[in-house]
N, C-alpha and C positions, 0 to 999 in steps of 0.2 A: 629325530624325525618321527619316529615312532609317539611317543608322548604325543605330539602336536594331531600327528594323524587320529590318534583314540580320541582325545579332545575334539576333535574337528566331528566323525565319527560319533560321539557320544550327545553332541552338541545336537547335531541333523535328527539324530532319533529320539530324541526328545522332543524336538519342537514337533516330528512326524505325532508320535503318540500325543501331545499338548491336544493338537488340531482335530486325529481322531477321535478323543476322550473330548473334546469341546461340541465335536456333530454327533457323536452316539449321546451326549446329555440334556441335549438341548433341549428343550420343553417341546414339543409339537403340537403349537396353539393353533386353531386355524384362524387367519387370519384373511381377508378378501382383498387380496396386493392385485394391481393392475396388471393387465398380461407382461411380455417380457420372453426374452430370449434365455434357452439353457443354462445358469452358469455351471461354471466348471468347478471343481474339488478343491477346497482351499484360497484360489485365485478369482474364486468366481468371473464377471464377466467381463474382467480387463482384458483378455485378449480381443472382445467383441470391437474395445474401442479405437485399436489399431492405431498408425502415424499421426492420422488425424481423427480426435474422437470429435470434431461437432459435424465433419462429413459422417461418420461412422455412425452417429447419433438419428441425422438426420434420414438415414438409411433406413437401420430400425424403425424408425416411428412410419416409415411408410409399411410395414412389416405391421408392425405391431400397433399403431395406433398414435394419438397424438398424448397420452397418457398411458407412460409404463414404467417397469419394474427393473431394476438391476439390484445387483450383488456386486459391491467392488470388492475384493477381497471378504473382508467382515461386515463393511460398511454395505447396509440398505439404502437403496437411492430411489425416490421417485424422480423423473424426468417430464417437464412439460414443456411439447412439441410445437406448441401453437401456441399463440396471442390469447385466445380464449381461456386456454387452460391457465396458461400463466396469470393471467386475471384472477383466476379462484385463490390461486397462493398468494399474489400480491396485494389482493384488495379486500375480496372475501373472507379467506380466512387467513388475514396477515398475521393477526393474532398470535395461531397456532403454529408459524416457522418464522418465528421475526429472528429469533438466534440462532445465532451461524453451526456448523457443524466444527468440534473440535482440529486442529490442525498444527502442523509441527513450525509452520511461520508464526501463527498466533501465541502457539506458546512458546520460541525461544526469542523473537524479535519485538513482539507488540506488548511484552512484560507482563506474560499469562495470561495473556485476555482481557488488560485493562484499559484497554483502548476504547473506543468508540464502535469502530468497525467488529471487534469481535467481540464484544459485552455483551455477558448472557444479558436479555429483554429482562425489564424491571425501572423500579425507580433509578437506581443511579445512572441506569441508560438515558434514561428521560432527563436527569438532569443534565449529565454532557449534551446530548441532544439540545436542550433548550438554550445551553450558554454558546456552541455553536451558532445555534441558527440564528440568537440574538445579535451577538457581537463578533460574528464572520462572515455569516453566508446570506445575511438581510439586504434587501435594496437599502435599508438606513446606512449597516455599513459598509456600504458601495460605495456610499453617497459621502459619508463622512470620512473616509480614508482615499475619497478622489488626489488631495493634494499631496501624500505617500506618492501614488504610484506617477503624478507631474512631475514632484521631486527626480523622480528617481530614471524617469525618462530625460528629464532634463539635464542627468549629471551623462545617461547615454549618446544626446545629441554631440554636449561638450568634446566625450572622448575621439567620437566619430571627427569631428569638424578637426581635434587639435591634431588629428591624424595626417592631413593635408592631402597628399598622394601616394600617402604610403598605404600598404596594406593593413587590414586590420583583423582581427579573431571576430568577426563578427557572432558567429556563434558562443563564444564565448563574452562577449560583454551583454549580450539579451542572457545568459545565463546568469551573470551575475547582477543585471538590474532587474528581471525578475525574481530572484532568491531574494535580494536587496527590500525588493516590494514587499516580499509576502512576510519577511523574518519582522518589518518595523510593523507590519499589521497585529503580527500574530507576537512578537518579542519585545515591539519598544524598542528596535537599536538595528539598523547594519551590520550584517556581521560579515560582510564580506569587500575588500579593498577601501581604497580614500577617494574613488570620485574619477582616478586618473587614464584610467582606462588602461592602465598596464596588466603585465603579466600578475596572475592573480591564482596562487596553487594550494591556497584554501581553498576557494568556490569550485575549483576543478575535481579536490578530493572530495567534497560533499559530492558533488555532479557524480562520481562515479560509486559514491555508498549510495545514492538513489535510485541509480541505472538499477545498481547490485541487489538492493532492495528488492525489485519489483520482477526480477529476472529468479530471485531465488523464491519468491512469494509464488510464482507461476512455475516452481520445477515441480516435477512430480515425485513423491517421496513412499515409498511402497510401505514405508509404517505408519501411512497416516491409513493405511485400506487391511493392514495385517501387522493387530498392532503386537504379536508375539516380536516381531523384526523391528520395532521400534529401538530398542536398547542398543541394539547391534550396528545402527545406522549404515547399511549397507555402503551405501551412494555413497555418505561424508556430508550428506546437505544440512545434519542440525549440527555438525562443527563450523560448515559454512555461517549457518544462521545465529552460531552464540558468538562467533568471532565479529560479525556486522554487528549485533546486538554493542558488543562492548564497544566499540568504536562512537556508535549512536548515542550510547549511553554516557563517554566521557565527554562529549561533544554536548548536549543537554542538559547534565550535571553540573558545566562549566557555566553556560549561561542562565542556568535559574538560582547560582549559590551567586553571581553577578547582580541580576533582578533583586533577590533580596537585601543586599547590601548598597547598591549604589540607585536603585529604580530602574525604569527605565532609561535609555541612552539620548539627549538631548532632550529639546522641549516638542511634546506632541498633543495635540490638539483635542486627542480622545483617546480614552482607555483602550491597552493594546489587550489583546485576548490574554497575555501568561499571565498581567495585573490582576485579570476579574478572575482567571484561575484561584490567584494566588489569594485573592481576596474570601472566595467561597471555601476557600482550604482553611481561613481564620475564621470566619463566622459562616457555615456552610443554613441553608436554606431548612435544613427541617426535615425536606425531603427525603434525601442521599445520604445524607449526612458529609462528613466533611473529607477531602480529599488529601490525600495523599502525593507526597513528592512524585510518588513511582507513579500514581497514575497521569499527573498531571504530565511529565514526560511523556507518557504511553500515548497520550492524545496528541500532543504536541510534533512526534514522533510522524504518527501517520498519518494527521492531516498537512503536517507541512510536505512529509513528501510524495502524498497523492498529491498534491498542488503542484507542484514544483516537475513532479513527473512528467504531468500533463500538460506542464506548458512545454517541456522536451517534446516530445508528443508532436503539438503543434509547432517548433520551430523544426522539428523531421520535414514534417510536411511543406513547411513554407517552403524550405532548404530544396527538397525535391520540385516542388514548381520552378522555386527561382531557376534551376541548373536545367529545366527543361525549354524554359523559354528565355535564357541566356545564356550565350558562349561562351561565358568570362567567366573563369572558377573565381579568380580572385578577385574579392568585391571591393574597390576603394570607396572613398569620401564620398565621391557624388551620384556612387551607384547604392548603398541601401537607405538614400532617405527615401525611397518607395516605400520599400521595408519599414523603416522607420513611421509613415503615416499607417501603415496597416496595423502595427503594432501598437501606436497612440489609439487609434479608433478603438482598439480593442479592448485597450485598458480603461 
């Protein structure tokens, strides 16, 4: 016990002296930072931002204005309060904060920043950007992967109907014909059940790495604001975050070393996004230069499950109207084709 306690002990006074010796050397440039509230020593001004920091935020800026100053820990934060301000950062001078601040989801799940979402600004950014918005988030390919997402509602209707009066997982089969939709846009193949509408404990386990995803992407992590605590991972959130990683990662690994070797899965109408990946990775544009397996995961990664997220998202919410304007928890055969047209329209 003794050992452990010196160690423990030895460990505390060091990081004390680290943090002193880091504020008595600090250069004292003057710089014209926007007002702001006190921060405190070391922790600066996370306790300001309390259970809820966008009330907490919102508090401040009546205080202090619609443009001001925080201290998270180490981390300098400007905040803007208002539509206007935000205008300057978004439009003005997008320029000058188009890249994200480093973060410990960035670096152990989105395979160091190689993603979309957290690519430092530059040409390779520009080029994921432009293969994106060409061959995903265009009205062309809205338009041109219509008959994906009729497929795939059409193999929904089927399971509903061959249901008869029996009960069904409704949440879960819009789970896996939307996964269904997005993976033949973005992969070329279904990767999830035959069509049948049965129990289906692949598409359940992805459903619950992208819950997990986005639940640890939103945890607060005190080494991303004091990054001496970094190493020491207090919480356990970057063991949380390399254990989803590896999961992610054997799951993606499986189907792009598939892609290569067999194509795409069936016959598809038009280039699915991993082909033009894969395609720019053999003769890359000039630009960026050529990509890499890891990134082409990295992107793969988090735009499928931002997608996928946000249609949970939205079947939340359906889920809580339906239950408030019907007494029937359990939904049969002839109670979600309402559902069912809502969901067509949408798609």
């Amino acid at each position: 016990m003794s050992i452990i306690a010196l160690i423990l002990f030895s460990s505390i006074l060091g990081f004390l002296l680290y943090c002193l010796s880091a504020l008595r050397n600090r250069k004292l440039v003057p710089v014209a930072l926007p007002p702001g509230p006190k921060p405190w020593p070391i922790i600066g001004n996370l306790p300001h931002l309390g259970t809820k920091p966008h009330q907490s935020i919102a508090a401040l800026a009546r205080t202090y204005g619609p443009l001001m100053h925080l201290r998270l820990g180490f981390v300098h934060v400007v905040v803007a309060a208002s539509a206007s301000v935000a205008a300057q950062f978004l439009k003005t001078h997008d320029a000058n904060f188009s890249s994200r601040p480093p973060n410990s989801g960035a670096k152990h799940i989105a395979y160091n920043y190689q993603d979309l979402v957290f690519a430092p600004y530059g040409p390779r950014w520009r080029m994921l950007r432009k293969i994106c918005s060409v061959h995903l988030f265009s009205a062309k390919a809205l338009d041109d992967f219509r008959h994906v997402r009729q497929e795939e509602v059409a193999i929904l209707t089927r399971a509903i109907a061959n249901a008869s009066k029996k009960p069904v997982n409704l949440g879960q089969l819009l789970n896996v014909c939307t996964t269904n939709a997005l993976t033949k846009v973005m992969l070329g193949k279904r990767v999830f059940g035959d069509g049948s509408g049965g129990e289906n404990l692949k598409a359940d386990e992805f459903k619950s790495m992208v819950v997990e995803l986005m639940v640890l992407a939103g945890e607060f992590n005190i080494g991303d604001f004091i990054p001496a605590l970094e190493p020491l991972d207090l919480q356990g959130v970057a063991k949380k975050m390399k254990k989803l990683h590896a999961r992610f990662d054997s799951f993606l690994s499986t189907i792009l070393e598939e892609h290569k070797m067999n194509g795409p899965g069936g016959t598809t109408q038009h280039v699915d996004l991993l082909s033009t990946l894969i395609s720019v990775k053999d003769d890359a544009d000039g630009e960026g230069g050529k990509l890499t397996d890891t990134e082409i995961k990295a992107l793969l990664l988090v735009s499928l499950s931002l997608l996928v997220f946000h249609f949970l998202c939205f079947l939340s919410f359906l889920f809580f109207c339906w239950g408030h304007y019907n007494s029937c928890c359990l939904v049969y055969a002839e109670g979600p084709s309402q559902i069912f047209l809502i969901i067509y329209h949408l798609l």
